[in-house]
VEXTILUM-590841 format. One record per residue (C-alpha): residue in three letters; y, x, z. Coordinates in steps of 0.05 Angstrom, whole numbers, plus 5000, padded with zeros to 4 digits. Each point is the difference from the previous one (the first is absolute). Layout:
// residues N
+-----+------+------+------+
| res |    v |    u |    w |
+-----+------+------+------+
| ALA |    Y |    X |    Z |
...
+-----+------+------+------+
//
This chain:
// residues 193
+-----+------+------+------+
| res |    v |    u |    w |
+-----+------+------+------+
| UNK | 4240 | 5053 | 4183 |
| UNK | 5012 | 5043 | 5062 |
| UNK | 5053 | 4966 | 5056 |
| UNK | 5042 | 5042 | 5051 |
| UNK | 5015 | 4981 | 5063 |
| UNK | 5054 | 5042 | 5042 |
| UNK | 5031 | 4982 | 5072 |
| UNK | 5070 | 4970 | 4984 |
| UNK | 5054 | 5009 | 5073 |
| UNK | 5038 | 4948 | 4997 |
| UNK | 5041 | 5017 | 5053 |
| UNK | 5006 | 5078 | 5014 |
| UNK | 4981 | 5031 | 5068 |
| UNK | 5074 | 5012 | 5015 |
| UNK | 5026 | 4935 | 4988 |
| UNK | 4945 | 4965 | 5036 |
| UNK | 5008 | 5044 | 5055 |
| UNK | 5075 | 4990 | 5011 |
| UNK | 4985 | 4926 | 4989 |
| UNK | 4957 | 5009 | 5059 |
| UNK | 5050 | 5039 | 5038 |
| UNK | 5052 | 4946 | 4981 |
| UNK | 4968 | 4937 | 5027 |
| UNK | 4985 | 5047 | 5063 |
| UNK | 5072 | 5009 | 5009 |
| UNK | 5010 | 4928 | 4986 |
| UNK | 4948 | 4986 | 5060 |
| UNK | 5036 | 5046 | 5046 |
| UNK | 5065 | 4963 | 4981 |
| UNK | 4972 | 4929 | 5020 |
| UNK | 4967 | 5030 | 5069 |
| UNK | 5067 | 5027 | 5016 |
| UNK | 5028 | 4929 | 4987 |
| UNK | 4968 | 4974 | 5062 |
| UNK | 5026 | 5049 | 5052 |
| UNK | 5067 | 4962 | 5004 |
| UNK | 5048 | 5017 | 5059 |
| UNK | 5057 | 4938 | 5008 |
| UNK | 5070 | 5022 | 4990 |
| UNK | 5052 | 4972 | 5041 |
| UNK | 5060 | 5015 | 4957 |
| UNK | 4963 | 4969 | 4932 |
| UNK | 4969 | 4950 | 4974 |
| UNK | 4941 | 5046 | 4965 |
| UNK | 4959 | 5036 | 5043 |
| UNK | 4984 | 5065 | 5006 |
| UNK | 4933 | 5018 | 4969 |
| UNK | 4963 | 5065 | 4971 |
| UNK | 4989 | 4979 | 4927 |
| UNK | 5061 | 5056 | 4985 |
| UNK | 4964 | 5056 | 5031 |
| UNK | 4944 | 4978 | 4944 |
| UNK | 5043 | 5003 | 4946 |
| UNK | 5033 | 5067 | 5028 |
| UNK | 4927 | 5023 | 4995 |
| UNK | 4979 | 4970 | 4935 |
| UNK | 5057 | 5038 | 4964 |
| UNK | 4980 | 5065 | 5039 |
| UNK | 4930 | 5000 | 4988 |
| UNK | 4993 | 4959 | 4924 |
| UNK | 5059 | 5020 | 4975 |
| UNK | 5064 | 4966 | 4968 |
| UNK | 4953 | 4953 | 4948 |
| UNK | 4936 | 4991 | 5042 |
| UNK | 5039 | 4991 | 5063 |
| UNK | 5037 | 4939 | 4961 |
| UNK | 4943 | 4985 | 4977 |
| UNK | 4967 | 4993 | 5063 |
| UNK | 5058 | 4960 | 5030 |
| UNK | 5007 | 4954 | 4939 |
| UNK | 4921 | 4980 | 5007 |
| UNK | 5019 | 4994 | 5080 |
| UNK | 5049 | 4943 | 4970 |
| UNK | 4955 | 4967 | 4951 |
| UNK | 4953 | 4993 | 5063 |
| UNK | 5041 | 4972 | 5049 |
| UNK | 5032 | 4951 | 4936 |
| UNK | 4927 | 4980 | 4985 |
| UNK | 4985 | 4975 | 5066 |
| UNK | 4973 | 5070 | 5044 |
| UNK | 5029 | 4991 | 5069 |
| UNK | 5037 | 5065 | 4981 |
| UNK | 5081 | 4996 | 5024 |
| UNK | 5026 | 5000 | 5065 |
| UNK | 4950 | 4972 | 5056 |
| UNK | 4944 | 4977 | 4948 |
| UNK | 5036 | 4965 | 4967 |
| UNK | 4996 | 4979 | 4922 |
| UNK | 5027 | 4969 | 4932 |
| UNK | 5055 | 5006 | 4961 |
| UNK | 5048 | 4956 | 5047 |
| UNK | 5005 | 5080 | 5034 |
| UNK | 5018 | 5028 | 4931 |
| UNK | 5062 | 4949 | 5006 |
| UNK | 5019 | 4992 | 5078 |
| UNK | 5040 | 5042 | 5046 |
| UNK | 4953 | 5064 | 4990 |
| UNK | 5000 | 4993 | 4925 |
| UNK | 5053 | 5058 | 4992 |
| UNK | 4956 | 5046 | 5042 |
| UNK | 4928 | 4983 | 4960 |
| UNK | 5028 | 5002 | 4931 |
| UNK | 5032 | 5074 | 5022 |
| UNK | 4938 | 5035 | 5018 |
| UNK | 4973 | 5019 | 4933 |
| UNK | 5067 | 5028 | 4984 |
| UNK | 5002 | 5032 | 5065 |
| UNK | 4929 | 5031 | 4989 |
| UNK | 5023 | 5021 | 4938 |
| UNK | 5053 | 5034 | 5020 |
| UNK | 4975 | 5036 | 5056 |
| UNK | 4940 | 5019 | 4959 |
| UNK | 5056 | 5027 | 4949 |
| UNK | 5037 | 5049 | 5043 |
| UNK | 4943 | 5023 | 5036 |
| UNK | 4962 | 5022 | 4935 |
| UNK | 5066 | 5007 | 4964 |
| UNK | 4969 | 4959 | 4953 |
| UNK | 4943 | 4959 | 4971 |
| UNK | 4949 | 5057 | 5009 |
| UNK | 4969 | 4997 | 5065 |
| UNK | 5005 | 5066 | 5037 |
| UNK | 4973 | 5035 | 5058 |
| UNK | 5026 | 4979 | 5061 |
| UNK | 4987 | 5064 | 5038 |
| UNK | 5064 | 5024 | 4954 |
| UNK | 5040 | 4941 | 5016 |
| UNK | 5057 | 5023 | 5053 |
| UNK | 5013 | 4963 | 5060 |
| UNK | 5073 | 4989 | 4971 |
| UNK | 4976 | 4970 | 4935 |
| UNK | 4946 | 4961 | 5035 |
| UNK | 5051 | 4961 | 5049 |
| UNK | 5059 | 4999 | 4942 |
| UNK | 4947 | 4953 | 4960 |
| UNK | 4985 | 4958 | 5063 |
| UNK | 5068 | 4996 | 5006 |
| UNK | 5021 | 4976 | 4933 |
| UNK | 4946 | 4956 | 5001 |
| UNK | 5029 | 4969 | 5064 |
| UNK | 5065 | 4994 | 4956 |
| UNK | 4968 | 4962 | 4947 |
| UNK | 4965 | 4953 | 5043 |
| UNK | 5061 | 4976 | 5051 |
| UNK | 5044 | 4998 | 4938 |
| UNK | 4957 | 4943 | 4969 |
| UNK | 4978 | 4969 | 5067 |
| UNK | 5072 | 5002 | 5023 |
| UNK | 5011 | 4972 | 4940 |
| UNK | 4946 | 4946 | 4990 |
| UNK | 5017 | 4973 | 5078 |
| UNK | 5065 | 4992 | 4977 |
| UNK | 4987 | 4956 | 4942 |
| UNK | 4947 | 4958 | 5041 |
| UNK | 5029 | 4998 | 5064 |
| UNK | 5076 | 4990 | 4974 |
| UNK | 5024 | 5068 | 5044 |
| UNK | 5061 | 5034 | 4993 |
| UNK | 4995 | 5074 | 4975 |
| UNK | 5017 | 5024 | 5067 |
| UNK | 4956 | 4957 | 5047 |
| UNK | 4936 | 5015 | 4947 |
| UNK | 5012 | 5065 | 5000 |
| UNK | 4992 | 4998 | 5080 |
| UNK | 4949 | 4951 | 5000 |
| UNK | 4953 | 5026 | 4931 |
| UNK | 5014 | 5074 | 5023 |
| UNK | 5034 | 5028 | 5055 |
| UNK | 4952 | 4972 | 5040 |
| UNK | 4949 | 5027 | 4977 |
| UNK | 5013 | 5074 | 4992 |
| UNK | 4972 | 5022 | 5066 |
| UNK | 4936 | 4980 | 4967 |
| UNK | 5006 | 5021 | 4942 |
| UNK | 5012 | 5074 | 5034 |
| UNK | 4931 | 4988 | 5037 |
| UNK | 4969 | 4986 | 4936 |
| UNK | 5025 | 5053 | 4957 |
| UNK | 4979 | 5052 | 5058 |
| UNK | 4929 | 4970 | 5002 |
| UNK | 4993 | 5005 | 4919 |
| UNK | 5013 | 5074 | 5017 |
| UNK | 4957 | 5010 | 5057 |
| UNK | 4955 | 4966 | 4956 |
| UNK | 5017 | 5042 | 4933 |
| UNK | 4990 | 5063 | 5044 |
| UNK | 4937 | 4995 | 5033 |
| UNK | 4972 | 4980 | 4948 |
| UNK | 5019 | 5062 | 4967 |
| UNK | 4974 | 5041 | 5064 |
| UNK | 4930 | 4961 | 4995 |
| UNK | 4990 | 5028 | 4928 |
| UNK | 5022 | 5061 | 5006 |
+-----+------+------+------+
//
């Protein structure tokens, strides 16, 4: 009696490789945590983590960007000195930045959406630079609607004063950021080519 061996995958180059690329973005995400910048109109501090889920939908994406973003969560819930400053656990899932954190992967996705117009990743050298700063844009939407939104409910904030304090305040940011995911987008494109 003769016996065959063969080489089972049981995970396929691709998906292992966008796993990869995932918990990279999720890395980035948590480095950018810890460059925080205080803001004297909010309570939440400015940080960088948004410019890493700008560029987790760009580069992964609408599902591996989420993906990325979601496992960026699960870290920081698990104890990884992740969020804002280093810090960690699920009390951040649930406290004044909870809106933000919980709207990144939908963020990510959506970003990743418009600027592939779809779930199929695409080329970014034919990604225009309207479509590329329409996603970041969007995804900007997404995220102050929830943070807005989650400060509210924590904090007990009227609509008005939350919308000043969870988002006004930070769109001069949020302009620096989405110009740096370009610059970013862009020379990277120029470096390939």
């Amino acid at each position: 009696m003769a016996t065959s061996t063969e080489s089972v995958d049981l995970v396929g180059d691709e998906a292992a490789t966008n796993l990869a690329r995932a918990a990279l973005f999720a890395a980035l995400v948590g480095a950018f945590a810890y460059v925080t910048f205080p803001n004297p109109v909010s309570p939440v501090s400015v940080t960088l983590q948004v410019l890493g889920v700008f560029l987790a939908g760009i580069y992964l994406g609408p599902v591996w960007g989420a993906a990325s973003i979601v496992l960026y969560l699960a870290a920081g819930a698990l104890g990884a000195p992740v969020f804002q400053g280093g810090s960690a656990g699920v009390g951040q899932l649930v406290g004044q930045s909870a809106g933000y954190l919980w709207s990144y992967p939908l963020a990510a996705a959506a970003v990743g959406a418009v600027v592939h117009r779809g779930v199929t990743p695409r080329d970014l050298d034919t990604v225009g630079l309207p479509t590329l700063v329409g996603a970041m844009v969007l995804g900007t939407v997404v995220i102050y609607a929830l943070g807005v939104a989650g400060l509210a409910f924590v904090l007990s904030l009227g609509p008005i004063e939350a919308v000043t304090v969870g988002a006004v305040a930070f769109l001069p940011a949020e302009a620096l950021k989405i110009a740096a995911a370009v610059g970013i987008v862009r020379s990277d494109a120029v470096a390939a080519a």
